[in-house]
N, C-alpha and C positions, 0 to 999 in steps of 0.2 A: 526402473532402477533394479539391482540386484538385487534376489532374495539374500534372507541373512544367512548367516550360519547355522543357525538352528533350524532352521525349516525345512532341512534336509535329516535330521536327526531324529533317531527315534526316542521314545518318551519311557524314562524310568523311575523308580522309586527315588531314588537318587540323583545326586549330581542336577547339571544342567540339559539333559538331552535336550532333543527336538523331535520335530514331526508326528507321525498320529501311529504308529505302531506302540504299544504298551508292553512292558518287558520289566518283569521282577528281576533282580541281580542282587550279585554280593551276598545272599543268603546264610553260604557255608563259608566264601574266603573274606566276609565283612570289606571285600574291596567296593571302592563308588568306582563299577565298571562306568556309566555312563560319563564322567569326567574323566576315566582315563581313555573311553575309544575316543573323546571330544576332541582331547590332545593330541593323540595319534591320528585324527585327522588332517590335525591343522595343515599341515604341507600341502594337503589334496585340497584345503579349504581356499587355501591363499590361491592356488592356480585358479581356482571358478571366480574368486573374488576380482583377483588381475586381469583376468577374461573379461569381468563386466564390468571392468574400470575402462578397459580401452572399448569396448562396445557401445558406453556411456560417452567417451571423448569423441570419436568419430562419429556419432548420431549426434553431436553436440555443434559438431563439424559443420552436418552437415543444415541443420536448423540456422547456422550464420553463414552459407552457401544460399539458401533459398531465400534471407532477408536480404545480403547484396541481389539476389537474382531480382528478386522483386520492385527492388529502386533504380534497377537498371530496364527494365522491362515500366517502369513509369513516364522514366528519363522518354523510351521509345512510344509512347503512345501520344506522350504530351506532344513531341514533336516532331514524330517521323512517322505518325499516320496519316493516307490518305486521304482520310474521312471528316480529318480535322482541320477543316480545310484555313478555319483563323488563323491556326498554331505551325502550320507545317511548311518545316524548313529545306523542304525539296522543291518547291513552287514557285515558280517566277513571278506569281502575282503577290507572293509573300513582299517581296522587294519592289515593289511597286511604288514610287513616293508620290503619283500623281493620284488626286482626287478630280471628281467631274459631277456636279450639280446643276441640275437641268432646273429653269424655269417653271417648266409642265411637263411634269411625267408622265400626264395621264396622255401628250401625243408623243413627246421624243422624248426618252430617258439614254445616260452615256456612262461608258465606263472607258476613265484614260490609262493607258499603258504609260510605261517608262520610258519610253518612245517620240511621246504625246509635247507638244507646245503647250506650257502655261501660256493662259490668256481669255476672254472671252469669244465663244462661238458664236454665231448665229446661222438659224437652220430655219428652214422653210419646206414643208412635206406637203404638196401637190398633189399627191396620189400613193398610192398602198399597191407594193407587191402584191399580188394575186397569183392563185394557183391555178390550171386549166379547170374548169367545171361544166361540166352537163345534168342538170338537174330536170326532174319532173313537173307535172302541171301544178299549178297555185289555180285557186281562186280570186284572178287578179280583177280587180273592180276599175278599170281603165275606162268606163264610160257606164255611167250609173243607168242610164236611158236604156242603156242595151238587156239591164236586168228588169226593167221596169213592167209588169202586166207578163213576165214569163211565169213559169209554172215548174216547183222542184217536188220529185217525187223519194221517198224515203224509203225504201222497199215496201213499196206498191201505196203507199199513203203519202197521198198530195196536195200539196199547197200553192196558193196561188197570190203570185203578189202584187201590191196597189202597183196603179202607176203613176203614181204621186212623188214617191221617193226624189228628193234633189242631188243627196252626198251620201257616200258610202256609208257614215256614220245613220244616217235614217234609213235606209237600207236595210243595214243589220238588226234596226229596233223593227223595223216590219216584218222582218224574215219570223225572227223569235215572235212577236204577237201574231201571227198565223201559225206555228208550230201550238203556242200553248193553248188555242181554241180550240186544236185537234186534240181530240181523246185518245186516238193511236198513236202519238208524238210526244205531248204534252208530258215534260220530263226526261225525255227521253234522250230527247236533241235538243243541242243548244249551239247560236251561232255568235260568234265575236269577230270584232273589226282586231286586224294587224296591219300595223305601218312599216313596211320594214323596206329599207335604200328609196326613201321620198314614195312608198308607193303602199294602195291599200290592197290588203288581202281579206277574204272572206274565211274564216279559219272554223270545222263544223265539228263538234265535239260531241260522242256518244257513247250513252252507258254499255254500247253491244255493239257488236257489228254491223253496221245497217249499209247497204248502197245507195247510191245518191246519182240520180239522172236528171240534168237542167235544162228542161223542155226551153225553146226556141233564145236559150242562151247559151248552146252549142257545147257543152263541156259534163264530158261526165267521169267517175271518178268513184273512190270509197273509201270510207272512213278508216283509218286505221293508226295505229302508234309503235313504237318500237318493237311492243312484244305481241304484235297482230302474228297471226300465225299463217304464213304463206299459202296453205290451203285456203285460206279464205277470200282468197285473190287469185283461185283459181290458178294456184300453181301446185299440179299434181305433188302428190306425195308417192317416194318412188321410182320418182323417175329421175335421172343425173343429166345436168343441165349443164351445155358449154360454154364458158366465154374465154373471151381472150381482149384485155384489156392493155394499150400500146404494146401488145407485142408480147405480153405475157398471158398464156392458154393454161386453162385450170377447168376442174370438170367440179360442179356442185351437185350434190345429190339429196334432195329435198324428202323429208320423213313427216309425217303426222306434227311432232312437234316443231318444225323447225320453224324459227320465225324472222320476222325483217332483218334486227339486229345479228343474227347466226349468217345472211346473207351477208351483211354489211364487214362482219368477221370473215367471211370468205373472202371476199374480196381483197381484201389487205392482205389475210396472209397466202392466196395465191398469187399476189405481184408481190410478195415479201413487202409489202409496205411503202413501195412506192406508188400505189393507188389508192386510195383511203374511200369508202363513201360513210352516209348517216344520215337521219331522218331527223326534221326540224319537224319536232311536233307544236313549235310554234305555227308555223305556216304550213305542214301538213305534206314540207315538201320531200324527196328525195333525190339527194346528189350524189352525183362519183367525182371525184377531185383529186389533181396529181397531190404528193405529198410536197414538190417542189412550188415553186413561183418564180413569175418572174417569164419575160415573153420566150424563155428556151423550153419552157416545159409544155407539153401538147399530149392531148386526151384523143383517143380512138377509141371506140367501143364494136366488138363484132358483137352481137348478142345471136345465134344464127337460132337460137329455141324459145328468142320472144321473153324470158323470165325477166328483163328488165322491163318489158313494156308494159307488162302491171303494173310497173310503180311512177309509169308515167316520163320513162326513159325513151329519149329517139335515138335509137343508136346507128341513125345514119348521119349524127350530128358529130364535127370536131370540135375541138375549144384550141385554143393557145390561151398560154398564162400571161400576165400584165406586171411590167418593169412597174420601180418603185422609182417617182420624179422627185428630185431632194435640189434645192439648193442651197450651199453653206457658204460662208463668209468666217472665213478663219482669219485669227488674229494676228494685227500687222498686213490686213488686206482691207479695201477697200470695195471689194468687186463679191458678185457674191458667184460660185462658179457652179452652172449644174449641171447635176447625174444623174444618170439612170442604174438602180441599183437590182439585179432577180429575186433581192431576198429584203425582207423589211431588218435586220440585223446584219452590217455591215461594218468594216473596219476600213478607215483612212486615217492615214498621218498617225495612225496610235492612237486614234480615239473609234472605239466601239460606240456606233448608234441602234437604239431600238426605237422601231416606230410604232408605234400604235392605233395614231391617225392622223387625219390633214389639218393644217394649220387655214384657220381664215384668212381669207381675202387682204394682202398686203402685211399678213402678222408672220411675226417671226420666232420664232424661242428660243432661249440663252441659256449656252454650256458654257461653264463659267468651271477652266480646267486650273488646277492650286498645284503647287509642292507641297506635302506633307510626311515628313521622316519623322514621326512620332511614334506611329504605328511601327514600323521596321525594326527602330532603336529601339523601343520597349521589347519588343522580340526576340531581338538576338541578346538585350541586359536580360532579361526573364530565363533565357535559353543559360545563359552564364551563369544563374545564379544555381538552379538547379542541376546543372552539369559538376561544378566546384561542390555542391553539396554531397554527389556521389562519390566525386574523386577522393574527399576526403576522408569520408567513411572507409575505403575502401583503402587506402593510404594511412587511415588511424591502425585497420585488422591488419596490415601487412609490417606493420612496426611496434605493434603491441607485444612485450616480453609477457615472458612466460613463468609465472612462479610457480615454482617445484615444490614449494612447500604445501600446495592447494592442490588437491585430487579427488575423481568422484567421491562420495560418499557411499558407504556399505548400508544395507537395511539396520545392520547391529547399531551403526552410528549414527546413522538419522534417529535411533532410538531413543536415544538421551541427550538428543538437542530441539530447541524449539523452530518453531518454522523459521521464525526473521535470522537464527543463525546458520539455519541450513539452507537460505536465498541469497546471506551474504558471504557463505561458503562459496555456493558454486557458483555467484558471481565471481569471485576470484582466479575460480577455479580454470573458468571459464576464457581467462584471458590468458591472449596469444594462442590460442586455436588455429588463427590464419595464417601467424608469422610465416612471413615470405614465402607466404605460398605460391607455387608457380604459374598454375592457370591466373591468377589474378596480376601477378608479375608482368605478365604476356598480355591481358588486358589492359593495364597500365598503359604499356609501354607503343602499342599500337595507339591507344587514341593522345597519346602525347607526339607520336610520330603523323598521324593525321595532320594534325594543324603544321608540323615543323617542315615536311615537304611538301617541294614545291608543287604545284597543281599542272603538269606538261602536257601538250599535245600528244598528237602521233608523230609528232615532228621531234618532240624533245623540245620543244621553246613552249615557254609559257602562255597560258592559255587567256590571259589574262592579265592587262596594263597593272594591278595590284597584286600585293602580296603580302601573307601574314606575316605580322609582326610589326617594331615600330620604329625601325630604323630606315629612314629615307623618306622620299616626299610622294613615296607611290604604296608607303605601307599605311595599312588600314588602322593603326592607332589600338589593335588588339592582341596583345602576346599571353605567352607561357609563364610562369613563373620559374625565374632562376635559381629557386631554394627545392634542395632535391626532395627533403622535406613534406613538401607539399604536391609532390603528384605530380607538377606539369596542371595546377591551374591555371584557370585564365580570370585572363582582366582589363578592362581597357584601361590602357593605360594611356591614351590621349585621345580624348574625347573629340576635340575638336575635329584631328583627322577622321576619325572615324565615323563624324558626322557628315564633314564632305565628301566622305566615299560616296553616304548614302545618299545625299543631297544631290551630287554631280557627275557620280558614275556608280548608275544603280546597276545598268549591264554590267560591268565589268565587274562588281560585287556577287551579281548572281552566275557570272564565270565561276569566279574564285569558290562560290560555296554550291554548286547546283550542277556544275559539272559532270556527266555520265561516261561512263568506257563501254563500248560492245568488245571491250578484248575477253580471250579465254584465260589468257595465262595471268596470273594472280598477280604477280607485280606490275606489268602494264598497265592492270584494271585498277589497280591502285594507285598509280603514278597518275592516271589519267583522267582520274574520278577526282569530283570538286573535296572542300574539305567535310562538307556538310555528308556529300555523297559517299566519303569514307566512314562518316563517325556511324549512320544508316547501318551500312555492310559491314562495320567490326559487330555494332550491339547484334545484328540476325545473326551472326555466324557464332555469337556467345547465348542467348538468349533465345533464339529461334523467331521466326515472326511473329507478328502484334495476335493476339489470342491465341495462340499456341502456348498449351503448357505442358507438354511432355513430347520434345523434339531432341536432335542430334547438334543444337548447341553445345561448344563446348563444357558452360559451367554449367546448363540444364540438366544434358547427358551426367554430368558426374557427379551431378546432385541427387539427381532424380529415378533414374535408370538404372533397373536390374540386369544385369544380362547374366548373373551366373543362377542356375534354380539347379546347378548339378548335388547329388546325394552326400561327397566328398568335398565340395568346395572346389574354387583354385581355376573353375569354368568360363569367368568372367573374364571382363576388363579394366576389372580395378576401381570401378563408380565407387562411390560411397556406399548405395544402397548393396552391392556386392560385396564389402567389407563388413557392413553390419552381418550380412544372412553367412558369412564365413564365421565372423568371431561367435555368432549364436552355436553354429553347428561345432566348434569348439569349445563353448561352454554347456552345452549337451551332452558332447563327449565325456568332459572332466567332470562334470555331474556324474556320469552313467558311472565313472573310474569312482567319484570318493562312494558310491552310492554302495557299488561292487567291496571297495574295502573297509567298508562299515561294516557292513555283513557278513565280511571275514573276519575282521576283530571281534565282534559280539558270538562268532559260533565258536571261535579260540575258548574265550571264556568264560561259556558255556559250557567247554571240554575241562574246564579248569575246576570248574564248579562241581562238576559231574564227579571228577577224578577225587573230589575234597570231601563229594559225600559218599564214596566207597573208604575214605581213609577213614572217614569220622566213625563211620559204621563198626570197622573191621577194630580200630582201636576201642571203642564201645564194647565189640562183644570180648576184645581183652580182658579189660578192665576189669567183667563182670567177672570172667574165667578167673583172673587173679588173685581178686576179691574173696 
């Protein structure tokens, strides 16, 4: 707020002065100089006072600039971000009225489009896309006999096993009760049974690195887990190693620390991610696998420097990948018809399936697809109520009058008032700030034009069997309001159409609101964009995108944004904040002017004072001559 009047004043015996200079007067002409230079200010006082009345209005400005920017910048997070994905009203799964509940999730789960036939499914999964794979050696136990009375050695400490064993499972208890008789072992190593795709594996787990050779059971191999480190498998450190995987060449160059997983990271990101490997340190195995599925995808491996053949890689092996076998019996069918699909996530007839895994032996599982417009309709009423709640606000500041009787207050006058009367001062004071202000006039008037035209091709015909508003038996049952009054809210105003829109023509609904233009020029992109897809492009083009707070939005920029910092003012473009930093450097000035004519009225009077005690003097030594 403005300083007072007196704070620019300096301080005398007399009168009211101000500020911190100290000054005797009226000595010899018994004048109170300090109320009369007070009054001979006044002119100069009133301009700095005027100055920070209107410095005070337009900073008042623009504090009700920034709280509409704020509820319009709400309006766009609530429902025109892409992140939101419940609330956002640019997404065609927004308008979705079909639901889809699967039986057992844990094999086939589904999600129905608008697309999609209510009715129950029935689905049966036979087999699981697969990806090409070439993986290394397992410890596969295919014939328990074959391990029986062999001999495994630990780096250089060996053990010898019965040959009693029946099952893998007794096996692996012999393996470990020969390790922990051994004093070099004991602790050391430990062996577990794994079952993995009906089959058992011998899986050997060590506190260190230890090598493992299986006297007269033909397999040898070494311990290792994701962050073994490549030298320990006798893959130099050093040295840059080629491969080329289906047809994509990449050179790896292995370092002291480089380890399995840093290879496994090669790999992907030299075929950019269409070849993926990784180490099952369950089974101890390691694969390379296409990222696709499905019998079109096919593995090649060159390895021509051997570095995969440590990890138990043949890379004179191909693979091809394996179709996904499904039969479904859709609703109104009798027959069940079946596919072969390359990827376990598929889409037919509008229903999205995920599989997971194969259904038993003559069983089936049941997609059980609904209508439900509850979801939708609470959407776009929730979408109306908050959108009306903006309109109005902003439609309250552009019709709010202005009473002239109510203006900033001075520091003198906030002096001898209490707070509650100087809060319901300049609430008063405050109103009609906006009055028909133009940026907001223009924002009006664009999202009331939104909804009112039509939504056109590049054809110029409609893009869309429906149309806002709620005259006729193809309008959506949602209009504007006819009272200018109020802004161009909305409101349904026949429910019932509006709920058949969503019920029976959800596409045509997400025409009418979801609509996109690739045009350049501004009004085709306009004409051609849904209404939803305009309401989007008015708020960015006033408000700037979603986390952006200081952009070339219309009412951001002229809220927020300096562009003049020149010495004289007058540099800018008119923002608000350029109108404060102008009327300051004008209340500076007129400062610096009454500051200048203080101190020529106080040197005046001091000439006056000066001149009273030469007269007082010279009439004194009169007196006494006379006398």
């Amino acid at each position: 707020m403005a300083d007072s009047t007196s704070s620019s004043m300096p301080v005398g015996t007399t009168g009211a002065g101000g500020g911190n200079m100290l000054r005797i007067t009226g000595l010899n002409t018994g004048l109170d100089v300090d109320a009369m230079v007070k009054k001979m200010l006044t002119a100069d006082q009133t301009k700095v006072d005027n100055a920070k009345k209107q410095q005070q209005l337009i900073q008042w400005r623009q504090e009700a600039y920034q709280s509409i920017i704020k509820d319009v910048k709400d309006l766009q997070s609530a429902y025109f971000d892409v992140t939101n994905s419940s609330n956002y009203l640019l997404s065609s799964n927004s308008y979705n009225n079909m639901t889809a509940t699967s039986s057992d999730a844990t094999i086939a789960s589904a999600k129905a489009s608008a697309t999609s036939v209510a009715g129950t499914y029935k689905i049966k999964v036979d087999q699981l896309a697969q990806a090409a794979t070439i993986s290394g050696n397992q410890y596969l136990v295919s014939d328990v006999s074959k391990w029986n009375g062999g001999s495994i050695t630990f780096n250089g400490s060996q053990i010898t096993l019965s040959k009693t064993s029946t099952s893998a499972s007794d096996l692996v208890s012999d393996i470990n009760k020969q390790i922990s008789e051994s004093s070099d072992l004991n602790g050391k190593v430990t062996a577990s049974l794994v079952t993995y795709a009906d089959k058992d594996y011998i899986n050997f787990t060590s506190t260190s690195e230890n090598t493992i050779s299986m006297s007269d059971i033909g397999e040898t191999s070494t311990f290792f887990n994701s962050n073994t480190k490549l030298s320990e498998l006798g893959i130099n450190a050093g040295t840059t190693y080629s491969l080329s995987l289906n047809g994509s060449s990449f050179d790896f160059k292995a370092t002291d620390s480089s380890t399995i997983q840093d290879l496994a990271d090669a790999i992907k990101n030299g075929t950019d991610g269409k070849v993926t490997a990784r180490l099952n340190e369950l089974t101890g195995q390691f694969s390379i696998q296409t990222s696709d599925t499905g019998s079109g995808s096919k593995l090649s491996i060159t390895d021509s420097d051997d570095i995969l053949s440590k990890l138990g890689i043949d890379a004179s092996k191909t693979a091809t990948g394996v179709d996904a076998k499904v039969s479904i019996k859709e609703p109104g069918s009798s027959e069940y018809i079946d596919t072969t699909q390359n990827s376990n996530n598929f889409t037919v007839n509008g229903v999205t399936y995920s599989l997971t895994d194969v259904t038993a032996e003559n069983e089936s599982i049941s997609i059980s697809v609904t209508k439900d417009t509850s979801k939708v309709h609470d959407l776009i009423t929730n979408f109306i109520d908050k959108y009306n709640n903006l309109i109005g606000e902003i439609q309250d500041k552009l019709s709010e009058k202005k009473d002239y009787d109510y203006s900033p207050l001075t520091d003198t006058q906030k002096s001898s008032m209490s707070d509650t009367d100087i809060t319901n001062w300049e609430t008063k004071a405050k109103q009609g700030i906006l009055r028909n202000d133009d940026n907001l006039e223009q924002l009006l008037n664009d999202l009331t034009s939104a909804f009112s035209s039509p939504v056109l091709g590049s054809n110029n015909k409609n893009v869309s069997t429906l149309y806002f508003g709620n005259i006729g038996s193809n309008s959506i049952g949602i209009d504007t309001s006819d009272d200018v009054t109020q802004g161009g809210k909305l409101s349904i105003v026949d429910d019932a159409k509006f709920t058949d829109a969503l019920t029976n023509h959800a596409d045509e609904i997400m025409k009418l609101f979801t609509t996109t233009s690739d045009s350049k020029n501004s009004t085709d992109k306009f004409n051609q964009s849904g209404i939803f897809q305009r309401i989007s492009n008015i708020i960015t083009s006033n408000v700037g995108v979603i986390g952006s707070t200081y952009n070339s939005g219309t009412l951001t920029k002229y809220a927020n944004l300096q562009d003049d910092y020149s010495i004289s003012g007058g540099g800018g473009t008119g923002t608000l904040p350029d109108q404060i930093y102008q009327q300051q450097l004008l209340i500076s000035t007129l400062t610096d002017r009454m500051n200048d004519d203080q101190t020529k009225y106080y040197n005046q009077f001091t000439q006056l004072e000066t001149a009273m005690e030469t007269l007082n003097a010279q009439q004194s030594t009169l007196s006494m001559y006379l006398s």
